[in-house]
C-alpha positions in Angstrom: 12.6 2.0 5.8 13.5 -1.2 7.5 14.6 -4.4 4.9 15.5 -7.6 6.0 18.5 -9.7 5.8 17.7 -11.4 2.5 17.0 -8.3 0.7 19.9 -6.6 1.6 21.7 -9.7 0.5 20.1 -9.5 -2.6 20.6 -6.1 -3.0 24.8 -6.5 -2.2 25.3 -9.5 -4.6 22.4 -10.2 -7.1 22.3 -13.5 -6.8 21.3 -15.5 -10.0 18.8 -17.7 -7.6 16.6 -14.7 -6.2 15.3 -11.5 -7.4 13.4 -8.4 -5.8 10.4 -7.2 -7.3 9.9 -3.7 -6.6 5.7 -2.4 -7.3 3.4 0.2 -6.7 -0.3 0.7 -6.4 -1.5 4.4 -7.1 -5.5 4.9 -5.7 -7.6 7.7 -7.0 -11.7 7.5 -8.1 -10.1 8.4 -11.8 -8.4 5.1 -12.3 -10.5 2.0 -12.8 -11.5 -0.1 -10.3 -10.2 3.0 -8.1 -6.3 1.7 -7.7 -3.8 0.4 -10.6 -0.9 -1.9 -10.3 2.3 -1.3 -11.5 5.7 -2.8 -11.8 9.5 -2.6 -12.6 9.2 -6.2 -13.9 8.9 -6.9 -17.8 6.1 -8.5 -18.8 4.1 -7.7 -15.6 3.4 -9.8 -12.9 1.0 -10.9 -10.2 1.6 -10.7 -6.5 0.1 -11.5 -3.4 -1.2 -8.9 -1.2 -0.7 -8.2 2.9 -4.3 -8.8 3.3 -5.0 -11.7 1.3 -6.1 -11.7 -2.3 -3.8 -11.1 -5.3 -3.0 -7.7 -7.5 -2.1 -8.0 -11.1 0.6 -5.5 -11.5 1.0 -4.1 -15.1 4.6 -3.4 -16.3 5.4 0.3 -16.3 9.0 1.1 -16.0 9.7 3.2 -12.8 12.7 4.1 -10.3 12.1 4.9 -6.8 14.4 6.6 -4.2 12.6 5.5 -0.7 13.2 6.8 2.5 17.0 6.5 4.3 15.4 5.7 7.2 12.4 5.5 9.6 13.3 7.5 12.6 13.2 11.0 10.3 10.5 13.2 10.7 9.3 13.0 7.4 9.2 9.7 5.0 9.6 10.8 1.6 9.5 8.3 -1.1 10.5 10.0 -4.7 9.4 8.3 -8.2 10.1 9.0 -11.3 7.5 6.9 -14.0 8.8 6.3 -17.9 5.8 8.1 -19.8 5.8 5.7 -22.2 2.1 5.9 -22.8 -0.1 9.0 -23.4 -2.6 7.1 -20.9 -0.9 8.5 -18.0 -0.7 11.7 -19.0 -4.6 11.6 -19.2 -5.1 10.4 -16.1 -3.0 12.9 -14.4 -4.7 15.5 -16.0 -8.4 13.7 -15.3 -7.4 13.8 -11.6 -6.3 17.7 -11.6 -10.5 18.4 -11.7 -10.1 16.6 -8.2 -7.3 18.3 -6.1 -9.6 17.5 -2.7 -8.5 14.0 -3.4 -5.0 12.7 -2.9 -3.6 10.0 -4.7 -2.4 7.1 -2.1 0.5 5.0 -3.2 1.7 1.9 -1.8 5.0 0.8 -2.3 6.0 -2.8 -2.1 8.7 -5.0 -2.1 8.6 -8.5 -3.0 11.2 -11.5 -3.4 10.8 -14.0 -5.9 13.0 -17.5 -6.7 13.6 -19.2 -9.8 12.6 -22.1 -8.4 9.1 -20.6 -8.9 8.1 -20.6 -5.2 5.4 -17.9 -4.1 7.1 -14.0 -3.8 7.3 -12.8 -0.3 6.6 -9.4 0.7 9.4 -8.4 2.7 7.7 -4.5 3.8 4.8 -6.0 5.8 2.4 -3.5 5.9 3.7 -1.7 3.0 4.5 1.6 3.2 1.6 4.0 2.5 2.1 7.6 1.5 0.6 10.1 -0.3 1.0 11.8 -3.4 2.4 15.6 -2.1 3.8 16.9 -5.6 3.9 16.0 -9.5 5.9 17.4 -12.2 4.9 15.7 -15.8 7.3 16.5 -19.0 7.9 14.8 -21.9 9.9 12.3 -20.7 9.2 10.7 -17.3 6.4 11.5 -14.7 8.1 12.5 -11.1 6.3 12.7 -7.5 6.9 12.3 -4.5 4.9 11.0 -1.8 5.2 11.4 1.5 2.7 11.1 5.1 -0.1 13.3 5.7 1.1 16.5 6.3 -1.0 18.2 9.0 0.0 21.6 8.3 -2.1 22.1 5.3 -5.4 20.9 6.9 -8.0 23.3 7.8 -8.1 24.5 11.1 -10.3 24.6 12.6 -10.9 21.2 10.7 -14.9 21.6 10.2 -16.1 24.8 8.5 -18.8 25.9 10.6 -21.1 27.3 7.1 -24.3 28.7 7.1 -25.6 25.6 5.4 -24.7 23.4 8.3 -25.8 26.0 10.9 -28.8 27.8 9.6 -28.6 29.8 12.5 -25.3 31.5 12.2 -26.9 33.2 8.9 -28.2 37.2 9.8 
């Protein structure tokens, strides 16, 4: 994954000036409003989006481990989620009636100033994966997410069933 010049100088010095404000959004029909917001920043935060508008980003501590780099075959992005709340945990296990469904995550990067100027995403478009394994203990919530993998689609990708072809059925 690709950063720019400021964030890697932010990540090599920490200045006391600017910060980076790591967040993701996790979609499913389970959650409300279909996507929650989360962040690595105390107290929450809001943030402006790529396509205009604004997400309020609830604080849920989190460390992330994205992809090295761009040019491998597969991006992987691993996260492990503090399970601080049993709320979580219930919505995992809401969405296990739902396997058909993957759970999209968006990560984002954002740099903010104390001068209080407007945080600027610095991964524009963001980088869009999808939930491909989940292992929940007492502790933490880990997954990783990575691209659509197009080995475990159907093939061929319609089912030809006797409901959509009355005619096959003898």
């Amino acid at each position: 994954m690709a950063i720019s010049e400021e964030l890697k100088r932010i990540y090599a010095s920490a200045p006391t000036d600017s910060y980076y404000v790591e967040t993701l959004s996790l979609a499913h029909p389970v959650f409300e409003n279909g996507i929650s917001y989360f962040t690595n920043l105390n107290g929450g935060w809001v943030g402006n989006l790529e396509g205009g508008g604004q997400a309020a980003y609830q604080y849920l501590p989190f460390v992330t481990l994205p992809p090295a780099s761009a040019d491998e075959a597969a991006l992987t992005l691993q996260v492990a989620l503090d399970n601080s709340s049993r709320a979580l945990m219930e919505t995992l296990e809401n969405m296990s009636t739902t396997p058909q469904q993957p759970i999209e995550v968006v990560y984002r990067i954002y740099i903010g100033s104390s001068a209080g100027a407007s945080p600027i995403l610095q991964n524009d478009p963001p980088l869009k994966l999808w939930v491909s394994s989940v292992l929940a203990t007492q502790d933490a919530v880990n997954f990783s997410a990575t691209t659509a993998n197009l080995r475990d689609l159907p093939f061929p990708r319609q089912l030809y069933t006797t409901a959509l072809y009355p005619g096959l059925e003898r």
